[in-house]
N, C-alpha and C positions, 0 to 999 in steps of 0.2 A: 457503381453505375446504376444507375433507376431504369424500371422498365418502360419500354416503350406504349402508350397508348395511342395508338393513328384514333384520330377523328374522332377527336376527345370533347372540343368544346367546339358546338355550333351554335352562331347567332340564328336567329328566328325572326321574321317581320310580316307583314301582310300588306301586301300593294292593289289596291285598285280603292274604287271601282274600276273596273274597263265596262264596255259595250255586252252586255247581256250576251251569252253565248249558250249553245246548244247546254240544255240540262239547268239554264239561270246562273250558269258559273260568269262568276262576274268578280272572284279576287283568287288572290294567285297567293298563297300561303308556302313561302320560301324559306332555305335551311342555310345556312354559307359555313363549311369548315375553315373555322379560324387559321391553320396550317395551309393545308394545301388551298384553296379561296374556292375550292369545287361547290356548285351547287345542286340542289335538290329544290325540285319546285315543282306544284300543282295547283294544277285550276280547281276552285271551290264553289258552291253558290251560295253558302253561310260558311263561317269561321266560330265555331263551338268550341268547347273543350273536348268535346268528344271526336270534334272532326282534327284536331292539332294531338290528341294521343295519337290517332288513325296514320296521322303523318307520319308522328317518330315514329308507329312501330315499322310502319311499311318501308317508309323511303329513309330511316336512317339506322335502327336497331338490324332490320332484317338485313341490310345490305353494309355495314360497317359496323356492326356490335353494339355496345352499350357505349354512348357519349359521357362521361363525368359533369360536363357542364353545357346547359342550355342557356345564353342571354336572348330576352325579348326584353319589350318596353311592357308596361303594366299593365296591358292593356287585361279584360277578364278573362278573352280568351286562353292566356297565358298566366294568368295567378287563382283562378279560382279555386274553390277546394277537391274539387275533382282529379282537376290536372296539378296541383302538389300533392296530393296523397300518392297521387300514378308515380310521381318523378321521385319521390321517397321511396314507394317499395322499390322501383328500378336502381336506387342509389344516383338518381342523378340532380345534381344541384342546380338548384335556380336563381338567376343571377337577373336581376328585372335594372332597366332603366325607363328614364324618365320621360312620358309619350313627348310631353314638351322639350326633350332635347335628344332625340332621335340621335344627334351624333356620335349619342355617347356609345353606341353599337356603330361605330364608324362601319366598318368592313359589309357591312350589309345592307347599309346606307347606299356607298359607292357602287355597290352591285346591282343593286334598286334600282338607280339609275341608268348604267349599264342595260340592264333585261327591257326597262323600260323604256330606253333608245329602240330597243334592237326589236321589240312587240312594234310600239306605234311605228316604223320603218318596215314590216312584215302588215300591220294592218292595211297600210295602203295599198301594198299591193293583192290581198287577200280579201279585201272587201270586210275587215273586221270580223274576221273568221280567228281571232289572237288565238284561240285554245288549240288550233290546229297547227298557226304556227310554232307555239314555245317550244317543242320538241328542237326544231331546227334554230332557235333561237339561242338554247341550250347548249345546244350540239355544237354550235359557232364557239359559246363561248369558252367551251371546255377542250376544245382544240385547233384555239389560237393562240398563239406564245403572248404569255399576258408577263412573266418574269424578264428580269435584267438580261440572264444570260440566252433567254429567246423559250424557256421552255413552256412545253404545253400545261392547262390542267392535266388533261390526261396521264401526259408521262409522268409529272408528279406523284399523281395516285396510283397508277397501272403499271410504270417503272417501262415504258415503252410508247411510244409515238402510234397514234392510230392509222391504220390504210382507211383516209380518206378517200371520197366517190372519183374524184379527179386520179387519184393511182390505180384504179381498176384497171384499167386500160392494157393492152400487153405491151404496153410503150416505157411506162414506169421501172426502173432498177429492180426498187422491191418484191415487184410484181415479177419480172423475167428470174430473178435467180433463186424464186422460194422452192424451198425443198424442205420437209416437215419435218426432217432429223434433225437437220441442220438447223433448221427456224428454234427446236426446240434446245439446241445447243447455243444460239445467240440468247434465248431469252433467259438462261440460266448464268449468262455470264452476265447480260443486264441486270439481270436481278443484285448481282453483286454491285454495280457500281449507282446504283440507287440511289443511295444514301448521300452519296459524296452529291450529284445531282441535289438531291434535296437540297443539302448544305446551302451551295452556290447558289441557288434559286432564288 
């Protein structure tokens, strides 16, 4: 049996321009884990190689470990010599495609378009405020059942279903019978059937 690596290999891309926003952020420099389809993303107002280290260390090392494999398209921000010397001492490999064929990073293609439904749908009603939306843009997509058998991102990654704003209420099930022994004895038995989840997913 080989060991387990979670959130090993993430595709990389960079989407905008959008409409100039607070600070000159104006592209959104996204991470998508090949496994689970979870994303990571932030608003920029340049894309460097110093601003794409800035990324992985913050929104993927610090928060899921060392990934083994980065794909992006060629662009400089992702092959210059800066950012492969970084990805060398990290141990992590870089796997570049072709800007002229985007699809060969499918998985982060599809989600591009996804976030950038769910932004321009959030601009309209926000008045092009997008940097304030993508939180909740996010947040939609990572706890909506996006697999076959209905599962969240979340559960996927967290190995449990989030109490969304809508369950707060003292109306909701989960909400009327939580009790924090208890709670913490459900999520130790979740923890166990995880995997099998993943599986099916």
């Amino acid at each position: 049996m080989s060991s387990l690596c979670p959130f090993s290999q993430w595709g990389m891309d960079i989407v905008g321009p959008f409409p100039v926003a607070t600070g000159q952020r104006k592209f959104l420099l996204m991470a998508v884990d090949y496994f689970s389809k979870w994303i990571e993303a932030e608003p920029l107002a340049q894309i460097t190689e110093n601003e794409v280290i800035k990324f992985l260390c913050k929104n993927i090392i610090c928060r899921y470990g060392l990934s083994r494999v980065i794909i992006s398209d060629n662009g400089r921000q992702f092959q210059g010599g800066k950012i492969q010397d970084w990805c060398a001492e990290q141990g992590i490999q870089q796997r570049f495609t072709s800007v002229a064929h985007p699809q060969a990073n499918g998985q982060v293609e599809v989600i591009n378009r996804i976030l950038i439904q769910g932004i321009k749908m959030k601009l309209a009603q926000v008045e092009g405020q997008w940097v304030d939306a993508l939180p909740g843009v996010l947040w939609s997509y990572r706890t909506t059942s996006r697999s076959n058998r209905g599962e969240t991102l979340f559960n996927l990654v967290y190995g449990a279903d989030v109490v969304i704003p809508v369950e707060a209420g003292p109306e909701t099930f989960r909400i009327q019978h939580y009790e924090p022994e208890n709670n913490d004895c459900l999520m130790r038995a979740s923890l166990d059937l995880i995997e099998e989840v993943r599986e099916n997913a």
